[in-house]
N, C-alpha and C positions, 0 to 999 in steps of 0.2 A: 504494500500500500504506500504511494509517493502522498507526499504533504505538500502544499502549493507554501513558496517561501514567505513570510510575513512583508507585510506594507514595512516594517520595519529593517527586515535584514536585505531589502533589495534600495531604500535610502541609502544605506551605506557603504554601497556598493561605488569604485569607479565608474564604472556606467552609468550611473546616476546622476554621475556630475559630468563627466566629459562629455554624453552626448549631447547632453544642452547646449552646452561652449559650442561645439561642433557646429549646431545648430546656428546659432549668432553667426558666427562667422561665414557660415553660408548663403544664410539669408541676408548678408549687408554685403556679400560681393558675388551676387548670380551670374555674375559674367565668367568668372573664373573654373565655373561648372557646367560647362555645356555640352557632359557627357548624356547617353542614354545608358539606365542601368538601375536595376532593384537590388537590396545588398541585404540579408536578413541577416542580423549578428544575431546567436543563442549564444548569450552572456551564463559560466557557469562560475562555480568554488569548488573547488574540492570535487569536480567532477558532476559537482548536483546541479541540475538548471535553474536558472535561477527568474531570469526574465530576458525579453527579447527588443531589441530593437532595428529598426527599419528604416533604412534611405533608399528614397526613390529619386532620381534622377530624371529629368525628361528632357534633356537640352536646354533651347531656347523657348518651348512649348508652352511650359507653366513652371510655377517655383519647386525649386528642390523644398522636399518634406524628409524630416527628419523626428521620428516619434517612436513611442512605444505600443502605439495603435500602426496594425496592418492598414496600410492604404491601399485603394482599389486601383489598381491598377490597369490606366487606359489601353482598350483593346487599338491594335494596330492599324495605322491607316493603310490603306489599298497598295500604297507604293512603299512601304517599309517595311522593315522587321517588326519582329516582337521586341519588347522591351525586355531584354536580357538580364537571369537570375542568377547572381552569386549567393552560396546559403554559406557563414562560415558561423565555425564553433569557434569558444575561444575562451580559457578563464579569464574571471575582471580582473586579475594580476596582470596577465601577457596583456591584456588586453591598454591596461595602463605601459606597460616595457614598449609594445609594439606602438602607440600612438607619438612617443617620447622619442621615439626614432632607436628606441635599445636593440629592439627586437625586429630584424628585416623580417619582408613576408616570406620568401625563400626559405630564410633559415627558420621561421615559424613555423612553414610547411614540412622540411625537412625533419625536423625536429617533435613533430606534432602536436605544438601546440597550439598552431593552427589548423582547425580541418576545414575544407572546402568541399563543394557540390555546387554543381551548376555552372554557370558561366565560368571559365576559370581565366581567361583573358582581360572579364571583368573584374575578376578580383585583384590583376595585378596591378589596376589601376590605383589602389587603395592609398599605397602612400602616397601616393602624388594626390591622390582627393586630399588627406589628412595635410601631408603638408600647405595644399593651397589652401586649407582652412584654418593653417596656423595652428595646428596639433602638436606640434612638440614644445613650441611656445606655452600652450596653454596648459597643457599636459604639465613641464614640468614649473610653473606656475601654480598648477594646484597642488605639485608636489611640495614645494615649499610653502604655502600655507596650512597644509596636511601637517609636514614636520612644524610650525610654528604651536602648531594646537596641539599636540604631540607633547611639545616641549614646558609647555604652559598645564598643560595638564600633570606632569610631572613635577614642574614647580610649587604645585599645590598639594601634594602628597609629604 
């Protein structure tokens, strides 16, 4: 019998925070995204799932959506492809190392602690999405405020 994870233990998850950030920075430079592509992260710990989130890409078409709600995704027009699915697994650890620039997606893959399915051409777009969205900046930005609270927290003990 699996237990769905609490409103609370998926708060304090990386995921929680970086994809928002992500988010921001997508949506105040759409230009910089004018890939086509659906990308499903299954965010785990410890191997448990935990929660998922979802970037959908549509070029110049309409705004990139970045949530933890599935978006419907528009059927193709007459003279294009479909909108191409990357599914990747990924603990919220790596998942913090990989957006930081620590952890390449090769050696993620290699390594397994990234799994992929689906498009896989789209997935190796990722850094370069991540970095045009200022991911390692922000990533470790929240690293160092993480260790600030960290630190402060210890003070008080």
């Amino acid at each position: 019998m699996s237990t769905k994870p609490s409103a609370k233990a998926i708060a304090k998850l990386n995921a929680t925070t970086l994809f928002p950030e992500i988010r921001k920075e997508i949506l105040a430079n759409p230009s910089l995204f004018a890939i086509r592509g659906f990308f499903i992260f299954n965010i785990t710990k410890r191997g448990v799932p935990m929660t998922e989130w979802y970037l959908l890409f549509q070029g110049f078409q309409a705004p990139a959506q970045v949530s933890q709600t599935r978006p419907e995704i528009p059927k193709a027009k007459r003279d294009e492809d479909p909108i191409p699915v990357a599914i990747l697994q990924i603990e919220d650890s790596d998942l913090l190392n990989f957006m930081s620039g620590g952890l390449t997606g090769p050696r993620g893959i290699v390594s397994g602690k990234i799994k992929i399915a689906g498009a896989i051409e789209l997935a190796e777009q990722l850094e370069e999405i991540f970095r045009k969205a200022k991911g390692p900046e922000k990533t470790l930005t929240f690293l160092e405020q993480k260790r600030g609270r960290s630190e402060r927290a210890r003070a008080r003990l």
